[in-house]
C-alpha positions as CSV (number, residue, x, y, z in Angstrom):
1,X,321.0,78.2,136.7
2,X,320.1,81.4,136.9
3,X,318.1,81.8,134.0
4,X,315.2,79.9,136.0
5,X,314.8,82.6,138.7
6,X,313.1,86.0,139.2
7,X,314.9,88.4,136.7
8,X,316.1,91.3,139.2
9,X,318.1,90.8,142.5
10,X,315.5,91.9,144.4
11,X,313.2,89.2,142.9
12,X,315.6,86.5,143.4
13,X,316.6,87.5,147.2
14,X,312.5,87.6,147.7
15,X,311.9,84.0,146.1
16,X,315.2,82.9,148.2
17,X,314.3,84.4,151.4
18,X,310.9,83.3,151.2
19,X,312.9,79.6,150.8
20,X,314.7,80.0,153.7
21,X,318.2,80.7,151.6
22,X,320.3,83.3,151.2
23,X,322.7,82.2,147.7
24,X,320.8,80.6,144.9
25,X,323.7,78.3,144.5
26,X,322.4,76.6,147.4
27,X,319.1,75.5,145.2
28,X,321.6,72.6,143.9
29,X,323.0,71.7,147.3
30,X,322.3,67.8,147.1
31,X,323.8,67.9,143.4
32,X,327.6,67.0,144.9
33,X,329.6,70.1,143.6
34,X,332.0,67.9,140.8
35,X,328.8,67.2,139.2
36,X,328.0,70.8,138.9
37,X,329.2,72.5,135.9
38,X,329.2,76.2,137.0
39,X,329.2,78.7,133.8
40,X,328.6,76.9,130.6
41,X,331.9,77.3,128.0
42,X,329.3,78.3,124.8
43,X,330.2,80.9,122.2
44,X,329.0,84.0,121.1
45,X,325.7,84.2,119.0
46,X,326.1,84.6,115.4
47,X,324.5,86.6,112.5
48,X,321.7,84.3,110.8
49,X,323.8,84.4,107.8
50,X,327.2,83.2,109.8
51,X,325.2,80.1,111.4
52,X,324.0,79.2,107.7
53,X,327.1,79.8,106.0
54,X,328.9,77.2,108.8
55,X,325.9,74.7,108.3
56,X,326.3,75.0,104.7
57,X,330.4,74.1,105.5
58,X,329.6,71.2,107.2
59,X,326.6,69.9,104.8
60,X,329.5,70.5,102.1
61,X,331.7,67.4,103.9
62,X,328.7,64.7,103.1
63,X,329.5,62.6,100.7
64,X,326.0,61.0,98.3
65,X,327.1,58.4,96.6
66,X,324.6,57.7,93.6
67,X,324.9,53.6,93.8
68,X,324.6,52.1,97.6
69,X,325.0,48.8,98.1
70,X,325.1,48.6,101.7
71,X,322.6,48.1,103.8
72,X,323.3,46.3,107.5
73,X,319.8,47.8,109.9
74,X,319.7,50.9,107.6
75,X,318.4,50.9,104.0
76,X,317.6,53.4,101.0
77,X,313.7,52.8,99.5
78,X,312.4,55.0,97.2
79,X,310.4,57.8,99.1
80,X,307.1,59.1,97.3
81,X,307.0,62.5,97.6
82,X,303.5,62.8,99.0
83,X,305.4,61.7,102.2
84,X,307.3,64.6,102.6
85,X,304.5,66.7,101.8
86,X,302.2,65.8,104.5
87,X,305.0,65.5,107.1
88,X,306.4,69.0,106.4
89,X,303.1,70.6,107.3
90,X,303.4,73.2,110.3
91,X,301.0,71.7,112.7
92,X,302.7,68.5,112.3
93,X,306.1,69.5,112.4
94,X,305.8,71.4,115.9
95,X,303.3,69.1,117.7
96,X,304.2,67.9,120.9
97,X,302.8,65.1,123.2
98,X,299.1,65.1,123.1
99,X,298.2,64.7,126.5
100,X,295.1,67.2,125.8
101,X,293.4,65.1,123.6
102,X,290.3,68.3,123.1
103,X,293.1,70.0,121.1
104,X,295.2,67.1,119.7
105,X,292.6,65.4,117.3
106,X,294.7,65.5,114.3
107,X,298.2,64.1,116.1
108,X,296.1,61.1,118.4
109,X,294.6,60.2,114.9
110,X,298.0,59.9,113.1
111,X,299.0,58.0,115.6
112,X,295.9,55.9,115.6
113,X,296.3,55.1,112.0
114,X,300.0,54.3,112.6
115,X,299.3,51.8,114.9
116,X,296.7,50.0,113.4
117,X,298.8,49.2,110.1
118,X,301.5,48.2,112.2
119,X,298.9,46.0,113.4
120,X,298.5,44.8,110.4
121,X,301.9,44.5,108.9
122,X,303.0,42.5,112.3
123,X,299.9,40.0,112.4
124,X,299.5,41.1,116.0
125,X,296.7,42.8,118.3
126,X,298.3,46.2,119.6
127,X,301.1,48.8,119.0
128,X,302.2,51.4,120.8
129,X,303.9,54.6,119.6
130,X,307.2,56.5,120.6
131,X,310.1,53.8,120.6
132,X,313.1,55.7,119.8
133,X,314.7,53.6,117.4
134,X,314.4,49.1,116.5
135,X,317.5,48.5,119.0
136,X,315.4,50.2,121.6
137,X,312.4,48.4,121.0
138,X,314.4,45.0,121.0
139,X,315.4,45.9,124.9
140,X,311.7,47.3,126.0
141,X,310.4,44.5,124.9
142,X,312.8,41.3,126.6
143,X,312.6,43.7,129.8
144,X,308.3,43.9,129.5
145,X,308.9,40.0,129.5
146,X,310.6,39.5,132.6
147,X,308.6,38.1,135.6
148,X,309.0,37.0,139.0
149,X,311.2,34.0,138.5
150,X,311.9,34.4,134.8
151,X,314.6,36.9,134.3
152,X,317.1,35.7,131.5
153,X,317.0,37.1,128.2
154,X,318.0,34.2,125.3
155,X,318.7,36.2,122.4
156,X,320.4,35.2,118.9
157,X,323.8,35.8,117.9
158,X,322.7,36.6,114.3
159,X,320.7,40.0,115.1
160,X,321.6,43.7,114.3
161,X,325.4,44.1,116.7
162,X,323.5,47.0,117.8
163,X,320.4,45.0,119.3
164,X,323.0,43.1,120.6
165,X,324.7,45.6,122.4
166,X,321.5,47.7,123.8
167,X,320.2,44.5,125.0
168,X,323.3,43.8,127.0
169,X,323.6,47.6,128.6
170,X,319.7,47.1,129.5
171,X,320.3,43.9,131.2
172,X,323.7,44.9,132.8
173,X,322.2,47.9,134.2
174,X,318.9,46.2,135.8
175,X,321.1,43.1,136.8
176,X,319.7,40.4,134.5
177,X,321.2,37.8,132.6
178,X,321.8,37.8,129.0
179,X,322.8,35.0,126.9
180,X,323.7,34.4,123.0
181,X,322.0,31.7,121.1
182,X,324.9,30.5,118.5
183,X,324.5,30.6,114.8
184,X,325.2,27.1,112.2
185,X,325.8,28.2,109.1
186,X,324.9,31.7,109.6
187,X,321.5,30.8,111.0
188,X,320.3,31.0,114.9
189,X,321.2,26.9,116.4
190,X,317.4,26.3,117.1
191,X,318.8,22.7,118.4
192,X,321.1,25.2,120.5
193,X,318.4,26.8,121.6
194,X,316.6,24.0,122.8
195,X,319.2,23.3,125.1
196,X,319.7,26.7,126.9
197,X,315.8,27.0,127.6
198,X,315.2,26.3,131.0
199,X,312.7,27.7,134.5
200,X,315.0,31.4,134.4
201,X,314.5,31.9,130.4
202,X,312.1,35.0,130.2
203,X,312.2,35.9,126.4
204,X,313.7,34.6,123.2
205,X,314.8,37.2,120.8
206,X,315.4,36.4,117.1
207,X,315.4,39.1,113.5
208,X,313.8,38.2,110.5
209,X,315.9,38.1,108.2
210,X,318.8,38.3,110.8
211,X,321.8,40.5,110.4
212,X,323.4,38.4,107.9
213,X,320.4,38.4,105.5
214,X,319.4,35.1,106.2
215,X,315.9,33.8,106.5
216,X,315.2,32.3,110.0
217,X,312.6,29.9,111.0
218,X,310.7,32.0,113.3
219,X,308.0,29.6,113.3
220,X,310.1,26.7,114.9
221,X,311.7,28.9,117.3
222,X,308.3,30.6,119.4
223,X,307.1,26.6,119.2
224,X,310.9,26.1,121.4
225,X,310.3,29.2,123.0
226,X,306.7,28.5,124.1
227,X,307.5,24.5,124.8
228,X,310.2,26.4,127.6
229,X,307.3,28.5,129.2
230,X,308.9,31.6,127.6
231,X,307.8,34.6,125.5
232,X,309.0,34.9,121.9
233,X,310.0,37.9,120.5
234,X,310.3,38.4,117.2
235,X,312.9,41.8,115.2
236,X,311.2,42.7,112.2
237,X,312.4,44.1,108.4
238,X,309.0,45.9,107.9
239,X,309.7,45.5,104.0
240,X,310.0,42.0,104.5
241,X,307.3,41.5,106.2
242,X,305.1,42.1,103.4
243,X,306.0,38.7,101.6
244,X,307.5,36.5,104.5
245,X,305.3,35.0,107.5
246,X,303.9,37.6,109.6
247,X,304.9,38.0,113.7
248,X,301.3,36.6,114.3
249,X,301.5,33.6,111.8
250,X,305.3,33.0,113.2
251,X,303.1,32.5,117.1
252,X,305.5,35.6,118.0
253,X,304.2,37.0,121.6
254,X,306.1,40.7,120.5
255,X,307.1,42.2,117.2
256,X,309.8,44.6,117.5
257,X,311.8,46.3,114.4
258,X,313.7,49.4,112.8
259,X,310.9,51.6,110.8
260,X,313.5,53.7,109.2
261,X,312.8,51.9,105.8
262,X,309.0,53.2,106.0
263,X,309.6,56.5,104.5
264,X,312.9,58.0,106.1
265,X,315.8,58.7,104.5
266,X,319.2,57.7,105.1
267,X,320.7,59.9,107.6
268,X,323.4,60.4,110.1
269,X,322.1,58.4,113.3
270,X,318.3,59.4,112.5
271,X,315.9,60.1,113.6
272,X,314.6,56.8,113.4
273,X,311.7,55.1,114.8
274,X,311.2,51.6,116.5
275,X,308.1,49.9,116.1
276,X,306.7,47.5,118.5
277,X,303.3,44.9,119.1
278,X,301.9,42.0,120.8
279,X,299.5,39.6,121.1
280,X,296.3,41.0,123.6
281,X,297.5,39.3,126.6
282,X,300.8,41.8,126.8
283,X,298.9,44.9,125.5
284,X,298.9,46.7,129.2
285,X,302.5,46.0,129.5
286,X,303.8,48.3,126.4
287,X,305.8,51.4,126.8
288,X,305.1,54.5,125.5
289,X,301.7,55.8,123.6
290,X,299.2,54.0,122.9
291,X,296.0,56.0,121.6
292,X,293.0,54.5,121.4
293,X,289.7,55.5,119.0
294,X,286.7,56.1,121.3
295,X,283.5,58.7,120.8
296,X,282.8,61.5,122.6
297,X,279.4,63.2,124.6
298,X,278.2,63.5,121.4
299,X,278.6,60.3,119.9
300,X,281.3,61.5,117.6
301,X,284.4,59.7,117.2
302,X,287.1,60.8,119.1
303,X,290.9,59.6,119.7
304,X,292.4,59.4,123.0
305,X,295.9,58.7,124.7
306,X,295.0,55.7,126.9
307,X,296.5,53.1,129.5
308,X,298.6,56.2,130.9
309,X,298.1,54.9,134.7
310,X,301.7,53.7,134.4
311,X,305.5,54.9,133.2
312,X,306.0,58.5,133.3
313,X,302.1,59.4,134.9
314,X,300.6,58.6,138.2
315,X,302.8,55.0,139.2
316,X,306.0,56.6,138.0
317,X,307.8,54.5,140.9
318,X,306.5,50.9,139.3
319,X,307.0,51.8,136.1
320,X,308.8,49.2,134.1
321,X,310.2,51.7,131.2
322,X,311.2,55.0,130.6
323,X,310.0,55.5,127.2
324,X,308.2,58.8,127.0
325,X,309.5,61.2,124.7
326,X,307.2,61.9,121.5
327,X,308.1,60.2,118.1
328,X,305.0,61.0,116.4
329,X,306.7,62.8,113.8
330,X,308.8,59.7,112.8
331,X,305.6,57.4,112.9
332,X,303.4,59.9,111.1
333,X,306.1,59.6,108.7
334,X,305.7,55.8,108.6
335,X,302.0,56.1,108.4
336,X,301.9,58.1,105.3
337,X,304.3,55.6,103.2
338,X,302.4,52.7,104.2
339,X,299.1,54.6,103.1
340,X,300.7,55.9,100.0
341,X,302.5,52.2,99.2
342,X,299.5,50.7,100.1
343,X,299.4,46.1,100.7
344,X,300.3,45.6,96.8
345,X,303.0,47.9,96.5
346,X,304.7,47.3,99.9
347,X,304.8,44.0,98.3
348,X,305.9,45.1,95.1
349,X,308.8,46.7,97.2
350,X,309.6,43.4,99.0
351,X,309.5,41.3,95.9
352,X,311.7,43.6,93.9
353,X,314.6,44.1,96.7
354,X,314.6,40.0,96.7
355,X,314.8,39.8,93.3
356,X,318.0,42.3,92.7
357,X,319.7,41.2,95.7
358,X,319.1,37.2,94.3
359,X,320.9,38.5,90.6
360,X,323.5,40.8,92.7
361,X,324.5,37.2,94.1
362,X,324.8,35.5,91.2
363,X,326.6,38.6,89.3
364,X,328.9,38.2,92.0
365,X,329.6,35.0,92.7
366,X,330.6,34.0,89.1
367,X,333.6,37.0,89.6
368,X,334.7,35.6,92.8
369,X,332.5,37.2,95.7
370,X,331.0,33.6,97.1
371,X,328.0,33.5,99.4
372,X,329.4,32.1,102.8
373,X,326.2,31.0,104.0
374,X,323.9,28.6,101.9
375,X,320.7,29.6,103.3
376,X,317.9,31.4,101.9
377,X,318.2,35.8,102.2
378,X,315.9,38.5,101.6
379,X,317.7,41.7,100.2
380,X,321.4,41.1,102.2
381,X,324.1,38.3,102.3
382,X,327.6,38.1,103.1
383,X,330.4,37.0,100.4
384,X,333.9,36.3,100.9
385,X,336.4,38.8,98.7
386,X,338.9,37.2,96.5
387,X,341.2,40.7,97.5
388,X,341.9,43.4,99.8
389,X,338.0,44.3,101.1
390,X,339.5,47.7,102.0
391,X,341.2,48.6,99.1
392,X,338.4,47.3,96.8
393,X,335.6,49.4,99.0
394,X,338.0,52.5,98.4
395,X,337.9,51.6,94.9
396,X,334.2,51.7,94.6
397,X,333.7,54.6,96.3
398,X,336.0,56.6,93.8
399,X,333.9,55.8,91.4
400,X,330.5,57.2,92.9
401,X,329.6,53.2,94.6
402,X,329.4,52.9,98.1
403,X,329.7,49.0,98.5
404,X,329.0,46.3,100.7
405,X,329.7,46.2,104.7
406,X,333.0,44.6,105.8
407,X,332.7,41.8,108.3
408,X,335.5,40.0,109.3
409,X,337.2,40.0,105.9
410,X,333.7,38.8,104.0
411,X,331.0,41.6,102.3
412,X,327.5,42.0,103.7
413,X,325.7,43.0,100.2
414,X,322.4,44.8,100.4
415,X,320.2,45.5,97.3
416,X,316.8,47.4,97.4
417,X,313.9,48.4,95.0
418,X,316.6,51.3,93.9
419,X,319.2,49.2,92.4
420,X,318.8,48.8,88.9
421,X,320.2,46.0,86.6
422,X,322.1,48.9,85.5
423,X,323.7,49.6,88.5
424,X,324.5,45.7,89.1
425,X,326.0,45.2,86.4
426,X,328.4,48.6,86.6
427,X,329.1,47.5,89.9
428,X,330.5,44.0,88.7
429,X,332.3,45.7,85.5
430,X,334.2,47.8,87.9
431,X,334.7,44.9,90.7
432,X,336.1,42.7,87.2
């Protein structure tokens, strides 16, 4: 504490005197004194060379494996390496929230362009930036939905565990109900549905594809949704999105989704990025940035942060989020791979992972890894295992093959653009 005060004593006693206190301590007198932590337990600085040798110890524990099979909310794409180029760059890397928009041109227009082909990937009229990750996303938007009335969140069983579970600590810790739509045959009960929407149903929350791989009719469900006087929001594989029905076409109020497989790697717990739209008529309710393209005294076009009179700005005390922190590193990131992709290659993308996964199936169903759901999938499903799932992951993996995700004794498979039919077919050899 007292590295935030006047550097001598005499400083200190001035600033404190001039307070009307005579210990600094007492600065933190409405902080009850178990929450205070006193002198912080850290260890000596290092040498530059010590802290890199330790990092390089640690990095050394990672294990790559050059075949991945799994996928379950986080995927591996092929990254072009223009990406990393134009994300690197200095002024990117160390730009912070643009609330001066004179000397922020270059960061408000990233985000600008970020936006706008979310726009267009989604089908819907605005985005915003700086949503920490798609679980995230998933909660801001069933709590923008809530209105006087209309509290209850509806949301399917067969999203991301992790949507799952954010949605429920939001709701538990602003006291509103939450309730799970059931799943037949792997697939949200739309008939199910129908039944729990009634006058306290705020928002409908369903993934495309959900967790399990499986294609949902998204369509049907914002025509239940609506029919019930609630909003329908709509989790979204951005990949997918490039050959399935778009949030717009699907009459989705809100798409929400994980951008991690728009140009970042696979990492540790991220950084990720969660992306989020909506139709026009919820545009003022969106967290976090939203920039807008305007022109300035000049004429000139100009980019500005705008619809700040709300969150963390002037009516902090009816703000309905807490999003603030800047991601516009991670959506930059975005940005660039969907420019450098461009609409025929993103699609390319799509169709490929759809393919591979479709032959993964049918490479692995004819050694004993049945589908347990009979609906259509995207680039996931779930098998049963005709043997130990543990031991044969293990086995995998000891030969350079991470494999699928174990679910209750069944195999959530997951095949992208960077599977080969080399790699397939290795991967059943060994499973043989």
């Amino acid at each position: 504490m007292g590295n935030y005060l006047p550097s001598t004593d005499a400083q200190q006693r001035e600033m404190l005197a001039a307070l009307g206190l005579s210990e600094k301590e007492e600065l933190f007198s409405s902080v009850p004194r178990a929450l205070r932590a006193g002198a912080l337990d850290m260890p000596n600085g290092k040498p530059e060379f010590e802290v890199l040798r330790e990092m390089e110890r640690l990095a050394a524990q990672n294990t790559v494996f050059p075949s991945v099979f799994r996928g379950a909310g986080a995927y591996r794409h092929y990254i072009p390496a223009i990406v990393k180029s134009v994300t690197s760059k200095e002024s990117f890397v160390t730009a912070y929230t643009p609330y001066q928009a004179e000397l922020s041109q270059g960061v408000l227009q990233s985000i600008f362009e970020y936006q706008t082909m979310i726009c267009e990937l989604t089908g819907l009229a605005a985005a915003n930036a700086s949503v920490y990750d798609g679980a995230t996303a998933a909660a801001e938007a069933a709590a923008l939905c809530r209105e006087r009335g209309r509290t209850k969140t509806l949301l399917s069983a067969g999203a991301h565990p992790d949507v799952i579970a954010v949605v429920q600590t939001y709701c538990y810790a602003s006291g509103h109900a939450l309730e799970l739509i059931p799943l037949r045959d792997g697939a949200t009960d739309l008939d199910a549905l129908a039944g729990m929407i009634d006058g306290t149903v705020s928002a409908v929350y369903m993934q495309q594809p959900n967790y399990f791989g499986l294609i949902e009719d998204c369509a049907r469900a914002a025509q239940v949704a609506h029919a019930g006087g609630a909003k329908f929001i709509m989790g979204v594989n951005p990949i997918a999105a490039a050959i399935l029905k778009s949030p717009g076409e699907c009459g989705a109020d809100i798409a929400v989704g994980e951008g991690q497989p728009l140009g970042m790697p696979l990492s540790f717990g991220g950084p990720y990025l969660g992306f989020m739209a909506s139709t026009t008529a919820l545009m003022r309710k969106l967290p976090g940035r939203i920039v807008g393209q305007t022109v300035d005294a000049d004429g000139r076009c100009a980019f500005t942060l705008t619809l700040q009179a709300r969150e963390q700005h002037i009516r902090r005390e009816k703000a309905a989020s807490n999003i603030c922190s800047n991601q516009a590193l991670c959506a930059m990131t975005a940005a660039v791979y969907l420019a450098a992709m461009g609409p025929q290659g993103l699609k390319e993308v799509a169709e490929q992972c759809m393919a591979k996964a479709h032959y993964l199936a049918e490479r692995l169903d004819a050694i004993g890894f049945h589908r347990v759901h009979c609906g259509a999938f995207f680039h996931e499903f779930l098998t049963t295992c005709p043997g130990n799932v543990a031991v044969i992951l293990k086995a995998l993996e000891a030969r350079g093959i991470l494999g699928g995700l174990e679910i209750e004794g069944n195999i959530l498979w997951c095949a992208t653009e960077m599977n080969s039919k080399e790699e397939i077919d290795r991967l059943v050899e060994v499973l043989g």
